[in-house]
N, C-alpha and C positions, 0 to 999 in steps of 0.2 A: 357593572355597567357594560352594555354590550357594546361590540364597537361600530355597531352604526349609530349611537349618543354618542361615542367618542370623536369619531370623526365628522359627525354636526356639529359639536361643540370647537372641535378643531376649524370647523370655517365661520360660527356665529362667535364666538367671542372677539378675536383679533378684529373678524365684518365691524361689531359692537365699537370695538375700541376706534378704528377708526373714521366711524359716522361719530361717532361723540367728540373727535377733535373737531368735525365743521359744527355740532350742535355749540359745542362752547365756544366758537370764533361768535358763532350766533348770541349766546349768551354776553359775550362784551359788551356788546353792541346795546341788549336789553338791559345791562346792570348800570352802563352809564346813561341811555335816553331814556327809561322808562321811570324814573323820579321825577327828572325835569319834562316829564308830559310832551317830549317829543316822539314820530311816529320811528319806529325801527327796522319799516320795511325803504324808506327812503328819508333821503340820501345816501349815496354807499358812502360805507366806511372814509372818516377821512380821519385828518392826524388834529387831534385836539387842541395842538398849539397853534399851527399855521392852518389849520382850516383845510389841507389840498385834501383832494379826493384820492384813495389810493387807489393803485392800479391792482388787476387781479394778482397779478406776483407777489405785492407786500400784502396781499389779505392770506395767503395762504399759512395755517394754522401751525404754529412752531415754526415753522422753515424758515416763514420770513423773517421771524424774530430774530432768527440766529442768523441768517445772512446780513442780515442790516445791521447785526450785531446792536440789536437795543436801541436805534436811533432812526429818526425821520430823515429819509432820503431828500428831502428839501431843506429843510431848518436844522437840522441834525441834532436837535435837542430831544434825550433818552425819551423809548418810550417802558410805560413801566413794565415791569417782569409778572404783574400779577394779570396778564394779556396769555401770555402763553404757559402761565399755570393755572390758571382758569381751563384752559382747554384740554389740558395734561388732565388735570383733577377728572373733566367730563369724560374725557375718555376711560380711566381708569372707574369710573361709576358705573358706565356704560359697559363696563368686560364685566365686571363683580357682579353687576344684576344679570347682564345673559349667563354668567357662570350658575347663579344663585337657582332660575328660575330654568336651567339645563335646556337653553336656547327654545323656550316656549316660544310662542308668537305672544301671551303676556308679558315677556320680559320688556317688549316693548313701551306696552302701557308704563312699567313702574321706571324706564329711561323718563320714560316724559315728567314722571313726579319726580326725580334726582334732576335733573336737569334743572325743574320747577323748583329746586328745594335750594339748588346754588344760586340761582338767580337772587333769591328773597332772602338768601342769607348774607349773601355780598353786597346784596343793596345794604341792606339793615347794618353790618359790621361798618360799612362807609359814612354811617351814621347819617342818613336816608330813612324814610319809613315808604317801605314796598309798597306799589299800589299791588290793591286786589286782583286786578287784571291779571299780574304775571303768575300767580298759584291758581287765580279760576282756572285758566287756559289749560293748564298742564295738566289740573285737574278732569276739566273735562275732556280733552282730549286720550288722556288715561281710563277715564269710563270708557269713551267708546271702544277703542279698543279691546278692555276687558271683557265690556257683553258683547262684541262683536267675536273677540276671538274663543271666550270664553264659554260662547253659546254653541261656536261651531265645535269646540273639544269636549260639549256638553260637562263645562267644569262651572258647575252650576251653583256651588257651594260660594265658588271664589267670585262670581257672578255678583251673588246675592249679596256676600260680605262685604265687595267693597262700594255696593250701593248704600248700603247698610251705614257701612262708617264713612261715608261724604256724606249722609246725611244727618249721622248725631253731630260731626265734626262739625258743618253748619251750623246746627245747631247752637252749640257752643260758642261758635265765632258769632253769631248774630246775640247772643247772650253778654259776652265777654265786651264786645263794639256797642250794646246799649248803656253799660255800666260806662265805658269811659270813649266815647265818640272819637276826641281826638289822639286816642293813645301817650296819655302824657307820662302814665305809667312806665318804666322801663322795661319792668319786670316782663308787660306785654309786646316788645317790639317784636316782631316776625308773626302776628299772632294768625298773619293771613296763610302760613303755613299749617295750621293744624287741618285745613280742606286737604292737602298731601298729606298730613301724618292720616287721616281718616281713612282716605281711599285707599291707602298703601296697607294699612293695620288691616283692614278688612277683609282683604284679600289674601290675608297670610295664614288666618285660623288663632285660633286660641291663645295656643302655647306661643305662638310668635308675638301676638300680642300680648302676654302678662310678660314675656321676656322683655318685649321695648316699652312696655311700660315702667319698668322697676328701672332700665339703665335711663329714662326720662326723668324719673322726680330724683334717681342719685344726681345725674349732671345738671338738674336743675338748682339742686339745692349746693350743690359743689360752686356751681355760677356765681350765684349770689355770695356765696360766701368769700369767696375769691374776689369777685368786684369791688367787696368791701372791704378787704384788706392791701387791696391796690389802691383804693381810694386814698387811704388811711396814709398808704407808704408816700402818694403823689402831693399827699397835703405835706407833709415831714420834709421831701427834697425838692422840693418845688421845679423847677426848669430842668433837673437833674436827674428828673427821674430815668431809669436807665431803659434803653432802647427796648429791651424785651417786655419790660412792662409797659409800654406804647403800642408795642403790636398787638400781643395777648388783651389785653384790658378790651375793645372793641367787642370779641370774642364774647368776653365773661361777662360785657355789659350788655349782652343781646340774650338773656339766660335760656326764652323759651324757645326761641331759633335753634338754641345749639344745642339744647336737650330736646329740643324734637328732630334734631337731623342725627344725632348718635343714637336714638329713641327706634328712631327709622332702618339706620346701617345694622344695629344690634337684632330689630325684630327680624331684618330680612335671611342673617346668617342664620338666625333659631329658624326658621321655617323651610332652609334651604334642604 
């Protein structure tokens, strides 16, 4: 690697990491208004127990969590921790992919589909079903970028591919959504994520693709299997069931979400 990619990479990825802690302050905002069909551009940010609106200081991503030490600066009742690991997480999605794609101007498109892919997956683990909106968006603002940047690198391939798979990906989800309208299936909850898995697969070639598709039906079938055996142990201890099988269980009960976002992280390292 020569070292003018070295030292782009030395200012896009850290750049990466920390535009992905305001995209995930972003994202909070989207994982709790965007089920209950309120807008997420307004209101700002305010504290879900007492309603106040916060000031820019407590919106600031990590920082303020840790200065207010976990509590509403009015009510002072905790706020949760999955606020600024939410934001941690996007950051660290956001360095991996500009790492991944050696600080392309694509790298940005596949931010917007990880970004898109936490939002629908923390909906869905909250035991929510994701609207459409929030993977359309990510999605299409991931094409454009793609042919936009993809056309001026004349990477024509990556272009075509990931038109290619949002379009079978579609496909499928309008297939999958005519068999069961209201998603009552579990098996199918996140299913609005397979428009991300398409555009992202597409754009990676082949071999990225038969790699994230092989660790998608392993963790698929790993889910299910796992759900079932959590189920099994939560019937057996009823109220006792123990704290780690509460957290995980969510998880394993979202099977296609979480095999298409390991499906996703595994094709992107095969392609890197």
């Amino acid at each position: 690697m020569s070292s003018d990619r070295i030292s782009l990479l030395a200012v896009t990825i850290p750049l990466a990491g920390v535009i992905g802690l305001f995209v995930g302050s972003f994202l909070n905002v989207v994982i709790y208004r965007a089920p209950l069909g309120l807008s997420v551009a307004s209101p700002r940010s305010f504290c879900p127990t007492c309603d106040r609106q916060l000031l820019w200081w407590e919106n600031v991503p990590v920082v303020s969590w840790v200065a207010l030490r976990g509590r509403c600066r009015t009510c002072r009742l905790p706020i949760s921790a999955r606020y600024p690991l939410v934001e941690l997480a996007t950051a660290v999605a956001f360095a991996l992919t500009t790492w991944a794609w050696h600080g392309n101007v694509i790298a940005a498109a596949y931010c917007s589909l990880a970004a898109a892919l936490i939002a629908v997956a923390l909906i869905e683990y909250g035991g929510q079903r994701a609207p459409l909106s929030v993977a359309a968006v990510g999605t299409g603002l991931a094409l454009v970028i793609i042919i936009v940047g993809g056309g001026w690198q004349h990477r024509w391939s990556t272009v075509a591919g990931a038109v290619v798979g949002t379009a079978l990906a579609g496909t499928v989800y309008a297939l999958v959504r005519r068999q069961d309208p209201e998603c009552v299936d579990a098996r199918e909850y996140g299913r609005s994520a397979l428009l991300l898995a398409g555009c992202w697969s597409g754009g990676l070639g082949v071999r990225a693709v038969a790699v994230g598709a092989s660790i998608w039906i392993v963790a698929y079938f790993l889910c299910m299997v796992g759900a079932w055996a959590f189920a099994r142990q939560s019937l057996s201890v009823g109220d006792a069931t123990p704290t780690l099988v509460r957290t995980v269980h969510p998880v394993l009960g979202a099977p296609l979400v979480t095999a298409i976002a390991l499906g996703m992280a595994a094709s992107l390292i095969a392609g890197a």
